[in-house]
CHARMM-style PDB file with segment names, atoms N, HN, CA, C and O in Angstrom:
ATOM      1  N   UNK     1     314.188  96.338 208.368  1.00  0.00      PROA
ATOM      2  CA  UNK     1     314.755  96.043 207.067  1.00  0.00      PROA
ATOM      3  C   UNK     1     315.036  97.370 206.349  1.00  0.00      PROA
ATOM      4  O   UNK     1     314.182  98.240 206.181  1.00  0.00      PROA
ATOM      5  N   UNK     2     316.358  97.448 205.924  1.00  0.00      PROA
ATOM      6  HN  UNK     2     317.052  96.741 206.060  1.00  0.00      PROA
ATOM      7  CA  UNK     2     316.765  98.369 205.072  1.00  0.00      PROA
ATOM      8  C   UNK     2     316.623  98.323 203.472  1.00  0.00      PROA
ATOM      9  O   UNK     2     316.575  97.172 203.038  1.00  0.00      PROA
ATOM     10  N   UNK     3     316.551  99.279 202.565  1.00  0.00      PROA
ATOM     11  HN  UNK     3     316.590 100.214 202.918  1.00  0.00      PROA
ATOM     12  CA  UNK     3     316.976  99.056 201.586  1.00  0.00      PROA
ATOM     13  C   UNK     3     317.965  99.846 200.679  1.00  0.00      PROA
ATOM     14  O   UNK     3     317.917 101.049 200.423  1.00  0.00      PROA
ATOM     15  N   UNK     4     319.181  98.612 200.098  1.00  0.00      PROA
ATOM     16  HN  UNK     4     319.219  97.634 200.306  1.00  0.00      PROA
ATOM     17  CA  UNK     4     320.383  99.563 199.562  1.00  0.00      PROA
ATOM     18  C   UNK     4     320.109  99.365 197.854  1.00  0.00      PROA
ATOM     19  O   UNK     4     319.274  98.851 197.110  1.00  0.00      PROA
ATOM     20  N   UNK     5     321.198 100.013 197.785  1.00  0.00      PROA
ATOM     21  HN  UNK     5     321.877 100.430 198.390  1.00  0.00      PROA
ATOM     22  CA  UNK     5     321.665  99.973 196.211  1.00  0.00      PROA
ATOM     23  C   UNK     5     322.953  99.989 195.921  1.00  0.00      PROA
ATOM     24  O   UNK     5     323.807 100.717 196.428  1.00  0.00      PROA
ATOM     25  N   UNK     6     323.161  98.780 194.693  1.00  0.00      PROA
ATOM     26  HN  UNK     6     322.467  98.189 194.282  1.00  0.00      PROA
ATOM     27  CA  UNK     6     324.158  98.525 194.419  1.00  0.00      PROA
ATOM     28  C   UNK     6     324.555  99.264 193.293  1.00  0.00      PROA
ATOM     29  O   UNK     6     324.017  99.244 192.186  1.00  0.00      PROA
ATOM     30  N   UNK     7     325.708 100.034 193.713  1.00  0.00      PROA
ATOM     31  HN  UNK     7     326.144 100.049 194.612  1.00  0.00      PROA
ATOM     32  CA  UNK     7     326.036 101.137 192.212  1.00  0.00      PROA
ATOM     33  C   UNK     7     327.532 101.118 192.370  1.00  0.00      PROA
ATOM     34  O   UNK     7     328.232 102.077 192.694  1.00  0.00      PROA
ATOM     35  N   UNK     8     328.058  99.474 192.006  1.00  0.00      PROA
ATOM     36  HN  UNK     8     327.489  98.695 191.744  1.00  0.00      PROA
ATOM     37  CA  UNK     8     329.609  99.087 191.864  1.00  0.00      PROA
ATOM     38  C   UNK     8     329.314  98.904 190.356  1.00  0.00      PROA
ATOM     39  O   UNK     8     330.365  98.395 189.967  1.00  0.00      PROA
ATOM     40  N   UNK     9     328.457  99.025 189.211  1.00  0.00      PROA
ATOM     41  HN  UNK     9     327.603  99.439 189.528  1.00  0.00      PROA
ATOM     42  CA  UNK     9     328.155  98.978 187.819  1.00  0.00      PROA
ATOM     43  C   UNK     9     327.961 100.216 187.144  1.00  0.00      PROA
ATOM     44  O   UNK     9     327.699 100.385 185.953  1.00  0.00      PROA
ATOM     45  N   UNK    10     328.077 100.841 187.809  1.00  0.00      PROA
ATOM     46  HN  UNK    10     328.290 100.704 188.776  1.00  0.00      PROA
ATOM     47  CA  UNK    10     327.807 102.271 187.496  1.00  0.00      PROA
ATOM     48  C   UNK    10     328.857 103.115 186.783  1.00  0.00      PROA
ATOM     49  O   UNK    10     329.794 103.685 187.343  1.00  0.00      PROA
ATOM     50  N   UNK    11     328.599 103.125 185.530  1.00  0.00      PROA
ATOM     51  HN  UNK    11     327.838 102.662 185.075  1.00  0.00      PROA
ATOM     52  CA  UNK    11     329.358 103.735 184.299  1.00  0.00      PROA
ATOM     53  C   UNK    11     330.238 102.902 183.847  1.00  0.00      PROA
ATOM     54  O   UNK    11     331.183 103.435 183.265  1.00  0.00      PROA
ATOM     55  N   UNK    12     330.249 101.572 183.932  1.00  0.00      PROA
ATOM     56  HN  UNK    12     329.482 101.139 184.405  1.00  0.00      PROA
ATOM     57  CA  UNK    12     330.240 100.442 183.066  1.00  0.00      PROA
ATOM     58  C   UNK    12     329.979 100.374 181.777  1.00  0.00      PROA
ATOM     59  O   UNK    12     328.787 100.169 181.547  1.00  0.00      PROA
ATOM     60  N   UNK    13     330.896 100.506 180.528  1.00  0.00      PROA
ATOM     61  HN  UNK    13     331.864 100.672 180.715  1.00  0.00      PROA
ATOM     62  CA  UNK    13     330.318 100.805 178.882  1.00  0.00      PROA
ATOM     63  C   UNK    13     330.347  99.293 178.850  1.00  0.00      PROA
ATOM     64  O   UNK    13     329.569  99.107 177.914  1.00  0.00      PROA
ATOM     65  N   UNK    14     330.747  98.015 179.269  1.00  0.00      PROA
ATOM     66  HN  UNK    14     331.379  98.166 180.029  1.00  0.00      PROA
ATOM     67  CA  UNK    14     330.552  96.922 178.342  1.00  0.00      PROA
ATOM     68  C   UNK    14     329.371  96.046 178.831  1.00  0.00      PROA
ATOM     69  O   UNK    14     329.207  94.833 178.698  1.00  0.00      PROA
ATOM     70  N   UNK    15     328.503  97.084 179.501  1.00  0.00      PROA
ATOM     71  HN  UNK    15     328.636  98.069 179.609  1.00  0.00      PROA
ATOM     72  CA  UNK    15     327.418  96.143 179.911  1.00  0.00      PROA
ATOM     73  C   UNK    15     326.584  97.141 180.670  1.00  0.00      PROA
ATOM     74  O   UNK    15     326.979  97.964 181.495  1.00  0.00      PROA
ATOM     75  N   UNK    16     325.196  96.891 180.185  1.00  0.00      PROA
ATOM     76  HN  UNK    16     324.875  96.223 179.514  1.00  0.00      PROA
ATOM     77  CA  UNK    16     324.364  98.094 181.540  1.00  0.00      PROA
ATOM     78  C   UNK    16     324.492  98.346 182.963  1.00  0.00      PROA
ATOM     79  O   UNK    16     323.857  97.756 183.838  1.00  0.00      PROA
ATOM     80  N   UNK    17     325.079  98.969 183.083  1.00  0.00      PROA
ATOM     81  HN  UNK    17     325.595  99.448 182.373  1.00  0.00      PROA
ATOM     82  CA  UNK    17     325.642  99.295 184.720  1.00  0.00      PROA
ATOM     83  C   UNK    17     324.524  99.752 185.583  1.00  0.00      PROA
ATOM     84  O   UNK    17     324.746  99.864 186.788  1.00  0.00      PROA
ATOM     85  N   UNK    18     323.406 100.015 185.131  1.00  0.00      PROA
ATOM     86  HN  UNK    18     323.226  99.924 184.152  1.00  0.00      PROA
ATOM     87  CA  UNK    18     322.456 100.500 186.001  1.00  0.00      PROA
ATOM     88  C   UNK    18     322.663 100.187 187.674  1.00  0.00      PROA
ATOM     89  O   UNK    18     323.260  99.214 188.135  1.00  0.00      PROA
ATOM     90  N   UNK    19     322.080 101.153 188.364  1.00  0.00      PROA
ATOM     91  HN  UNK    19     321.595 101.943 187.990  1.00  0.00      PROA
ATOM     92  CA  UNK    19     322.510 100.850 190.063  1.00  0.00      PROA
ATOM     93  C   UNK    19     321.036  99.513 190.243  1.00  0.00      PROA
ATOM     94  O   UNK    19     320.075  99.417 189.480  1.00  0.00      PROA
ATOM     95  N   UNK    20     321.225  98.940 191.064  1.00  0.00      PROA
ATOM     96  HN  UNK    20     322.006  99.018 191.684  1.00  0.00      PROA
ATOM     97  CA  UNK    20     320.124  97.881 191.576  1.00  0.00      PROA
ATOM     98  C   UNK    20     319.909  98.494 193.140  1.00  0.00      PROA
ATOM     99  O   UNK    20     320.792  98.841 193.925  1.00  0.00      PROA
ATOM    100  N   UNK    21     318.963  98.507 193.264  1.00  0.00      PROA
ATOM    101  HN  UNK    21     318.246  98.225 192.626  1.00  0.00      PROA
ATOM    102  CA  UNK    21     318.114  98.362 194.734  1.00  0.00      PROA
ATOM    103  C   UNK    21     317.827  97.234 195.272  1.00  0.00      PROA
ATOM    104  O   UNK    21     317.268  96.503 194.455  1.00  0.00      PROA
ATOM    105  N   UNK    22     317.943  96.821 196.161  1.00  0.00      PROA
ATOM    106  HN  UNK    22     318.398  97.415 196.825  1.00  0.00      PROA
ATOM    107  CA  UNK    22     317.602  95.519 196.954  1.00  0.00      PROA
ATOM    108  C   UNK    22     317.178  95.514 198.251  1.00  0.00      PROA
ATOM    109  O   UNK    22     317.840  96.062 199.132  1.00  0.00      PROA
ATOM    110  N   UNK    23     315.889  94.817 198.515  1.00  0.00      PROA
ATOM    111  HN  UNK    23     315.352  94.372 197.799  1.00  0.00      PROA
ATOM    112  CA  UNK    23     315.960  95.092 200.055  1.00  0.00      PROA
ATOM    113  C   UNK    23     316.038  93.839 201.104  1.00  0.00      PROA
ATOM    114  O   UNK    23     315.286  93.574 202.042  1.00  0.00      PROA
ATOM    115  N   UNK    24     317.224  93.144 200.619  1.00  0.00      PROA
ATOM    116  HN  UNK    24     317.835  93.359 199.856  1.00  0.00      PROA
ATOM    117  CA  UNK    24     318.020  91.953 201.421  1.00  0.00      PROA
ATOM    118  C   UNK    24     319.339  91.482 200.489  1.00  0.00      PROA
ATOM    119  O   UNK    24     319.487  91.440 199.267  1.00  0.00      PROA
ATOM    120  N   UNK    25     320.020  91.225 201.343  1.00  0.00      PROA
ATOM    121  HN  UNK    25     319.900  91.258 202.336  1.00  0.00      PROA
ATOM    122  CA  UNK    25     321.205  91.021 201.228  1.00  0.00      PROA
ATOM    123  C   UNK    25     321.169  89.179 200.289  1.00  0.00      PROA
ATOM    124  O   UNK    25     322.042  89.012 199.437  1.00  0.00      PROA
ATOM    125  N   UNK    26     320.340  88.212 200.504  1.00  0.00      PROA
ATOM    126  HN  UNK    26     319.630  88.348 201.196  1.00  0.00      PROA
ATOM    127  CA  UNK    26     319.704  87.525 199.976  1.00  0.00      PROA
ATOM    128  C   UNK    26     318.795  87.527 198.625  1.00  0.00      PROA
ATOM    129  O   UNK    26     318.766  86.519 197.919  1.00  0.00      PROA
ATOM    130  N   UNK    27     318.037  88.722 198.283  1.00  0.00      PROA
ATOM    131  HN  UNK    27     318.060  89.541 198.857  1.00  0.00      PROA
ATOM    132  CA  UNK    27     317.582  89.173 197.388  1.00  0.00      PROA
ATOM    133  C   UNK    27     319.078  89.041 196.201  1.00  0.00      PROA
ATOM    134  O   UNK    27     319.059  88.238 195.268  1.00  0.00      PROA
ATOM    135  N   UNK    28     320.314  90.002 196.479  1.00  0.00      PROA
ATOM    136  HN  UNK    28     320.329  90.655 197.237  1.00  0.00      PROA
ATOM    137  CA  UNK    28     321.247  90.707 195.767  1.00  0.00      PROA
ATOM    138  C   UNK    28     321.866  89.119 195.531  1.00  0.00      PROA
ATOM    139  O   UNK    28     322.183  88.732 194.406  1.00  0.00      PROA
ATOM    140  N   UNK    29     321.968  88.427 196.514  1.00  0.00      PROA
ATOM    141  HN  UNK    29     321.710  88.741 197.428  1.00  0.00      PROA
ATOM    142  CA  UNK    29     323.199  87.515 196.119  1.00  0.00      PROA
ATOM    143  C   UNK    29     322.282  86.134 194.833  1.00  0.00      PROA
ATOM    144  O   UNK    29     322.875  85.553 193.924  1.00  0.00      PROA
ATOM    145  N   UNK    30     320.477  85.924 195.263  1.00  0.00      PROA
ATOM    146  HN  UNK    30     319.995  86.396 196.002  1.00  0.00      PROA
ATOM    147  CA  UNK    30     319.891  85.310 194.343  1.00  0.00      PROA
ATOM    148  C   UNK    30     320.171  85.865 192.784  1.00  0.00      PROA
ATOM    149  O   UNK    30     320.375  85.134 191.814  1.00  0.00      PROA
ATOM    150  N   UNK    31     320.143  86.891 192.776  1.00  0.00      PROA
ATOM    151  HN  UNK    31     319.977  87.485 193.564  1.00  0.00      PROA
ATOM    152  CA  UNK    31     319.959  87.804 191.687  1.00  0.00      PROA
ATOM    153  C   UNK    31     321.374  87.486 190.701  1.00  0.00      PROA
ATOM    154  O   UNK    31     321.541  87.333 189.491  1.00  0.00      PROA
ATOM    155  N   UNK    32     322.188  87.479 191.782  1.00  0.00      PROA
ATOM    156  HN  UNK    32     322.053  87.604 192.765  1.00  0.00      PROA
ATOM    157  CA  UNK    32     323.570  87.741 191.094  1.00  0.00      PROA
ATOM    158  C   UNK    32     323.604  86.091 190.812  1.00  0.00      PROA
ATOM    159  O   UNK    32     323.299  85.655 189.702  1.00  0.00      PROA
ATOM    160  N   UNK    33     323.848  85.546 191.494  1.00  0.00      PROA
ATOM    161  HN  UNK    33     324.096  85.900 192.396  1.00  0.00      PROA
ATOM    162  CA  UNK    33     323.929  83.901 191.330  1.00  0.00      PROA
ATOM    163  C   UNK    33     323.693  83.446 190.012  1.00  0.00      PROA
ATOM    164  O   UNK    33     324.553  82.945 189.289  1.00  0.00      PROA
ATOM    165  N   UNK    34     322.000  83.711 189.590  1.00  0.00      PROA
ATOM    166  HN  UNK    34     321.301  84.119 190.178  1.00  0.00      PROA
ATOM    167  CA  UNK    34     321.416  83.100 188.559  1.00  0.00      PROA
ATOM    168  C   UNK    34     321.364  84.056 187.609  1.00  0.00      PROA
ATOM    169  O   UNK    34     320.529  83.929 186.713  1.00  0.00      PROA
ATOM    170  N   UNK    35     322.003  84.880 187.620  1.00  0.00      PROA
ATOM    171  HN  UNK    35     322.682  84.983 188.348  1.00  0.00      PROA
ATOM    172  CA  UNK    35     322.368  85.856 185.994  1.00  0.00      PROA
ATOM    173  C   UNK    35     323.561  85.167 185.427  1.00  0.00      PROA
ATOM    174  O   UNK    35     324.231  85.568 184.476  1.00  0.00      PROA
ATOM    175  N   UNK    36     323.799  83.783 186.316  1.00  0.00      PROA
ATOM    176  HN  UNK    36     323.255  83.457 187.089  1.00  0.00      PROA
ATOM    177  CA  UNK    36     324.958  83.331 185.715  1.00  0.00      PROA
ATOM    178  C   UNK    36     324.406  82.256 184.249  1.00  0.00      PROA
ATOM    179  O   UNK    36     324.971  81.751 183.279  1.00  0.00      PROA
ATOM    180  N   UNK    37     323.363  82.289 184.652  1.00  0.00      PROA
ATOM    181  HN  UNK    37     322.903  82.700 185.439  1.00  0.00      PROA
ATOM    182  CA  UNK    37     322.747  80.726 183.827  1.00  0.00      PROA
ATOM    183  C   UNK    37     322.843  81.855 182.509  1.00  0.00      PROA
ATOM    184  O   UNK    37     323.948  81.895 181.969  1.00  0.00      PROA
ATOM    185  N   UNK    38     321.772  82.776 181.947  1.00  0.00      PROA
ATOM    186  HN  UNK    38     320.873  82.744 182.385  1.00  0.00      PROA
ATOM    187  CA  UNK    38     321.677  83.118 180.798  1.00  0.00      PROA
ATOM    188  C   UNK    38     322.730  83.345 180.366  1.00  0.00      PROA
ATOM    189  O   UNK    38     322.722  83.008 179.182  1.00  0.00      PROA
ATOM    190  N   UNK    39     323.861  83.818 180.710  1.00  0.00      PROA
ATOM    191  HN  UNK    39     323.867  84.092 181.671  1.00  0.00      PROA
ATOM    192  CA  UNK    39     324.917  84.053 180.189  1.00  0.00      PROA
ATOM    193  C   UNK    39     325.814  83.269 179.570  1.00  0.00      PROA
ATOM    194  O   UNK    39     326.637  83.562 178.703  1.00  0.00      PROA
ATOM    195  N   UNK    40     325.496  81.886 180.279  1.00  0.00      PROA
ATOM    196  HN  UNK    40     324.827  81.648 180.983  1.00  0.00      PROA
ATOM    197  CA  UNK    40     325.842  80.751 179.782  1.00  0.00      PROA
ATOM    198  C   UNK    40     327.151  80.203 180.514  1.00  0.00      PROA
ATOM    199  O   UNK    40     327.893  79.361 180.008  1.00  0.00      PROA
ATOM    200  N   UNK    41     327.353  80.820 181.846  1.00  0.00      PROA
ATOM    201  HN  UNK    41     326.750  81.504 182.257  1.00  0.00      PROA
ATOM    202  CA  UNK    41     328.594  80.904 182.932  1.00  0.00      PROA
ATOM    203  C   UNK    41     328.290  79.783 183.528  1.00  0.00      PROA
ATOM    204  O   UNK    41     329.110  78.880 183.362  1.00  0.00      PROA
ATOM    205  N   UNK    42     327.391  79.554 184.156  1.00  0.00      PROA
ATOM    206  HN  UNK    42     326.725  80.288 184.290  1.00  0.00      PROA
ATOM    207  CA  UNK    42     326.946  78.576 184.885  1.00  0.00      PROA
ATOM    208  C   UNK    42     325.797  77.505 185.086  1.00  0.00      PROA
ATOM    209  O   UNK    42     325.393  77.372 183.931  1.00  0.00      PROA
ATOM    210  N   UNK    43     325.256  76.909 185.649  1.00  0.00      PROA
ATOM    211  HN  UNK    43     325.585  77.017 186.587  1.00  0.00      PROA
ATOM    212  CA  UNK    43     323.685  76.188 185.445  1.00  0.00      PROA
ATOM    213  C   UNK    43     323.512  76.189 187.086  1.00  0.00      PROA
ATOM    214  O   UNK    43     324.348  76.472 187.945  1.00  0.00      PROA
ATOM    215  N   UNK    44     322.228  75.803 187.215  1.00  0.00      PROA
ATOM    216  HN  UNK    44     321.549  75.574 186.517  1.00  0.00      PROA
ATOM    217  CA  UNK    44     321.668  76.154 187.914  1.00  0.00      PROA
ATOM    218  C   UNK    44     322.079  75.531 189.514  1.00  0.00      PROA
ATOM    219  O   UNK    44     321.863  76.087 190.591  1.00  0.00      PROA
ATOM    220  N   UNK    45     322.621  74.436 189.313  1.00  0.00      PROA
ATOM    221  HN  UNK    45     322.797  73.984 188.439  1.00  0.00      PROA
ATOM    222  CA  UNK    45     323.342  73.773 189.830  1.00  0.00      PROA
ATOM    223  C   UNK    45     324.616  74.315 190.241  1.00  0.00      PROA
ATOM    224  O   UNK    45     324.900  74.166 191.429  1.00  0.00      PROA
ATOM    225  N   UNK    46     325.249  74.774 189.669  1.00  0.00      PROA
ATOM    226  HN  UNK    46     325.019  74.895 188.704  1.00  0.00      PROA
ATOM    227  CA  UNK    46     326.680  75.763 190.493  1.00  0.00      PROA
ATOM    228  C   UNK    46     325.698  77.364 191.534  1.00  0.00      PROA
ATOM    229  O   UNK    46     325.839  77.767 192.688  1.00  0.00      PROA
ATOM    230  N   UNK    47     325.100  77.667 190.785  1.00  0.00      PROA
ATOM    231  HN  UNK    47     324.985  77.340 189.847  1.00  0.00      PROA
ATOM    232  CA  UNK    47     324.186  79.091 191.551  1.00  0.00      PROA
ATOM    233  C   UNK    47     323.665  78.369 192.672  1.00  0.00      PROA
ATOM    234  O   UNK    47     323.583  79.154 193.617  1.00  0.00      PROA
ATOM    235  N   UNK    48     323.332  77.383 192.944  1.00  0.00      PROA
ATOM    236  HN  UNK    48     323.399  76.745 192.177  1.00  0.00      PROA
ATOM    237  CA  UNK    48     322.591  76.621 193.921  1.00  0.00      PROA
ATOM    238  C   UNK    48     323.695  76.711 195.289  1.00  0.00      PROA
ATOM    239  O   UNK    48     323.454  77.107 196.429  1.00  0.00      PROA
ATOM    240  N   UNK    49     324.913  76.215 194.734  1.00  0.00      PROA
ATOM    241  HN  UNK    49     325.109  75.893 193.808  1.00  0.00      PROA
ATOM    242  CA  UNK    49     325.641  75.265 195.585  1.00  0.00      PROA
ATOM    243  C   UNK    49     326.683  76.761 196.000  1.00  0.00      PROA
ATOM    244  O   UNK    49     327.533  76.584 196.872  1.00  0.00      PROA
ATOM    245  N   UNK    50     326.581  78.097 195.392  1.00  0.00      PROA
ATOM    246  HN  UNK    50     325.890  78.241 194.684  1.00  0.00      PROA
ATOM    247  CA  UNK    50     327.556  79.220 195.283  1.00  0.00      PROA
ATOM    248  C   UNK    50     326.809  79.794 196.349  1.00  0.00      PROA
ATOM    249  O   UNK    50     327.533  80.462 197.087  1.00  0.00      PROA
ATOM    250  N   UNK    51     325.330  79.760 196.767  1.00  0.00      PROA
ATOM    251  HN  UNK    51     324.742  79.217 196.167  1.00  0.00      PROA
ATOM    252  CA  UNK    51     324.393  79.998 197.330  1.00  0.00      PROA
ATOM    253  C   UNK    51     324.568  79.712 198.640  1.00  0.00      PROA
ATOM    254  O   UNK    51     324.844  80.489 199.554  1.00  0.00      PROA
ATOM    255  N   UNK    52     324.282  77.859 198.686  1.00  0.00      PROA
ATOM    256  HN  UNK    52     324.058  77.228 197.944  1.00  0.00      PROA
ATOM    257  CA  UNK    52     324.567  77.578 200.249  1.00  0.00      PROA
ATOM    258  C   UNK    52     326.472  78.041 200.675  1.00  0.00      PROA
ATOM    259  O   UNK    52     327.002  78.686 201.580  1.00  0.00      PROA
ATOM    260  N   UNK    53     326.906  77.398 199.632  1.00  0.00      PROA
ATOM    261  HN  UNK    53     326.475  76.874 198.897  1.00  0.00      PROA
ATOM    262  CA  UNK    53     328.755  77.747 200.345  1.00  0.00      PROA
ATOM    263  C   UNK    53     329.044  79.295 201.096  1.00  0.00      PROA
ATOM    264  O   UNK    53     329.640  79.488 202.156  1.00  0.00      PROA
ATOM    265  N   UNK    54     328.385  80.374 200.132  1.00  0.00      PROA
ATOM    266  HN  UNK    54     327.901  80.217 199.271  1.00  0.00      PROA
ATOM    267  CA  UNK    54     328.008  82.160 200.438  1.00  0.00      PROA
ATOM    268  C   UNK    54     327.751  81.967 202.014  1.00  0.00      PROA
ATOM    269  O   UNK    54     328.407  82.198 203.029  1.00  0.00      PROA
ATOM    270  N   UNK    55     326.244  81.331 201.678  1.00  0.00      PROA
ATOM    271  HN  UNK    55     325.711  81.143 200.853  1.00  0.00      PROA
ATOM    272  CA  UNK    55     325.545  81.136 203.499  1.00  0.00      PROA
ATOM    273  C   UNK    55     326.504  80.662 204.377  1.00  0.00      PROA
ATOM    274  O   UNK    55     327.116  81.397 205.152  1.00  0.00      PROA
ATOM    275  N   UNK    56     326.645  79.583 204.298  1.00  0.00      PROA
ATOM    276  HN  UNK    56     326.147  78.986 203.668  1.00  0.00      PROA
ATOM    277  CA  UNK    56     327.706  79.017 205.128  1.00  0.00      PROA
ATOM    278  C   UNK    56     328.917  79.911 205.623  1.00  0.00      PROA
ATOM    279  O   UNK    56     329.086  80.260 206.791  1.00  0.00      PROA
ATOM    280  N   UNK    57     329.496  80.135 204.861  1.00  0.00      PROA
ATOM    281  HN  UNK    57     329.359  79.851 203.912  1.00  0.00      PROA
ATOM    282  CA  UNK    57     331.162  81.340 205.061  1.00  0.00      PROA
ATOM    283  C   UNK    57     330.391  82.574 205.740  1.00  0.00      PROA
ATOM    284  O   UNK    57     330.937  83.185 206.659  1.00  0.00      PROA
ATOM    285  N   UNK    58     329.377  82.861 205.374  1.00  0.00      PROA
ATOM    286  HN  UNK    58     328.934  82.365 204.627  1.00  0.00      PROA
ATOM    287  CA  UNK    58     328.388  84.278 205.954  1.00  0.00      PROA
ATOM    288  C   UNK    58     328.550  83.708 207.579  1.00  0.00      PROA
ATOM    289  O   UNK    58     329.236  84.176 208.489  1.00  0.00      PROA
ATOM    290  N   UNK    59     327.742  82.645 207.570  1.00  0.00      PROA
ATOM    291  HN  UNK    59     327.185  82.265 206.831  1.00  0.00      PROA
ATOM    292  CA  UNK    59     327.220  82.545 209.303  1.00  0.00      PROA
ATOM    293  C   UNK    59     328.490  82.631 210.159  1.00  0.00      PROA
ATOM    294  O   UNK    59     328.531  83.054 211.314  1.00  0.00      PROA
ATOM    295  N   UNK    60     329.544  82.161 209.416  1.00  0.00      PROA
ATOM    296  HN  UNK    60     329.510  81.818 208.477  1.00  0.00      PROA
ATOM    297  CA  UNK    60     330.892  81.967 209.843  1.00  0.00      PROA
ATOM    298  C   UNK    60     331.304  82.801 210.079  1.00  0.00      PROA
ATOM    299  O   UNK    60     331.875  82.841 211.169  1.00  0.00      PROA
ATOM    300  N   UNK    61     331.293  83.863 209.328  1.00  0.00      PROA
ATOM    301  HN  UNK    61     330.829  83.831 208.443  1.00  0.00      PROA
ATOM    302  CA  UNK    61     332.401  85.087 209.253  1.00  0.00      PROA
ATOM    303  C   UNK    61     331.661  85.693 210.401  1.00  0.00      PROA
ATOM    304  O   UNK    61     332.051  85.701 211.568  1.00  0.00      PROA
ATOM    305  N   UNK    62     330.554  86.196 209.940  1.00  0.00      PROA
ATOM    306  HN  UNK    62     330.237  86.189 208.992  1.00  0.00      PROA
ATOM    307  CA  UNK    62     329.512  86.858 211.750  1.00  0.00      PROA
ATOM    308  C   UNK    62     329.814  86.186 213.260  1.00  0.00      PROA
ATOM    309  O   UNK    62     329.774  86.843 214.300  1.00  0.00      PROA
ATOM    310  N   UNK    63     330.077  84.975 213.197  1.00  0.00      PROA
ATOM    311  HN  UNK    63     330.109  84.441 212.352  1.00  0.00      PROA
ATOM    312  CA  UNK    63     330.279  84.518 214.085  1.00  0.00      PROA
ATOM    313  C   UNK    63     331.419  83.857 214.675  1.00  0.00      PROA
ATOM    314  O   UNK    63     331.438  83.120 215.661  1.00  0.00      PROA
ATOM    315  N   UNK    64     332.535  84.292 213.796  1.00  0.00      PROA
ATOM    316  HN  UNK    64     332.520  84.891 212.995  1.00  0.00      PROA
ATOM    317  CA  UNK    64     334.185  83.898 214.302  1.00  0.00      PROA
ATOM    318  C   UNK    64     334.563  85.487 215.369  1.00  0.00      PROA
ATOM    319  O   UNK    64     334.542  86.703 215.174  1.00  0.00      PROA
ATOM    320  N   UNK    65     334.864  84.617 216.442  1.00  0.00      PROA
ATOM    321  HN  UNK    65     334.881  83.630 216.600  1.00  0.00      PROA
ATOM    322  CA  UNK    65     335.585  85.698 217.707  1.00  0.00      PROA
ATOM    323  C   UNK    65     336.679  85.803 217.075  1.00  0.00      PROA
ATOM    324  O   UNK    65     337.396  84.888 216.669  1.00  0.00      PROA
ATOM    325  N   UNK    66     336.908  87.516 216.931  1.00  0.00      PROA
ATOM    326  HN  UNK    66     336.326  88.259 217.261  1.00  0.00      PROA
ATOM    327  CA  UNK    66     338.500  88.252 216.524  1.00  0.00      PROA
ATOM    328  C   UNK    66     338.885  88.456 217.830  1.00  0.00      PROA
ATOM    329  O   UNK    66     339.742  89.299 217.565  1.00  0.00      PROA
ATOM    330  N   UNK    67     338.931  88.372 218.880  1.00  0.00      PROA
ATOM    331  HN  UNK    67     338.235  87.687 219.096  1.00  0.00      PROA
ATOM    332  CA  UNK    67     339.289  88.415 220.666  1.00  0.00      PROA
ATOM    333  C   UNK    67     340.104  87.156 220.769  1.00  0.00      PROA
ATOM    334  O   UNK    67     340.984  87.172 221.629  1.00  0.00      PROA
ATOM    335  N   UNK    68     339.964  86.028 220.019  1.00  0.00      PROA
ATOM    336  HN  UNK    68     339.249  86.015 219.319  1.00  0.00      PROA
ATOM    337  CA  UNK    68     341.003  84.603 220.223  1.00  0.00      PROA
ATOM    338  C   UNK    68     342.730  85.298 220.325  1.00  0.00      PROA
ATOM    339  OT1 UNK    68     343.691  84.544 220.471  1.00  0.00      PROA
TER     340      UNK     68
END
């Protein structure tokens, strides 16, 4: 297990851009998901379902042959 950091926020004035560290790719996408609720973007119920659909297209994309 690796761990990265996300520093696509970085020097961002309309919002704290701070870099994030994460050490799973799962970690970053929970994180991001449900920062939707306080904001008032989403409920918990869309982060849920943005979650499995992510997974899903993930296993997919890893595992579609570009050789067809």
């Amino acid at each position: 297990m690796h761990t990265f950091t996300d520093n696509s926020h970085l020097g961002r004035i309309e919002f704290l851009g701070a870099p994030r560290t994460f050490k799973t790719w799962n970690q970053m996408a929970e994180e991001n998901a449900y920062s939707r609720i306080p904001l008032g973007v989403h409920i918990k119920m869309d982060c849920d379902e943005g979650l499995r659909l992510g997974h899903l297209i993930g296993k997919r994309a890893v595992n579609y042959d570009l050789k067809k």
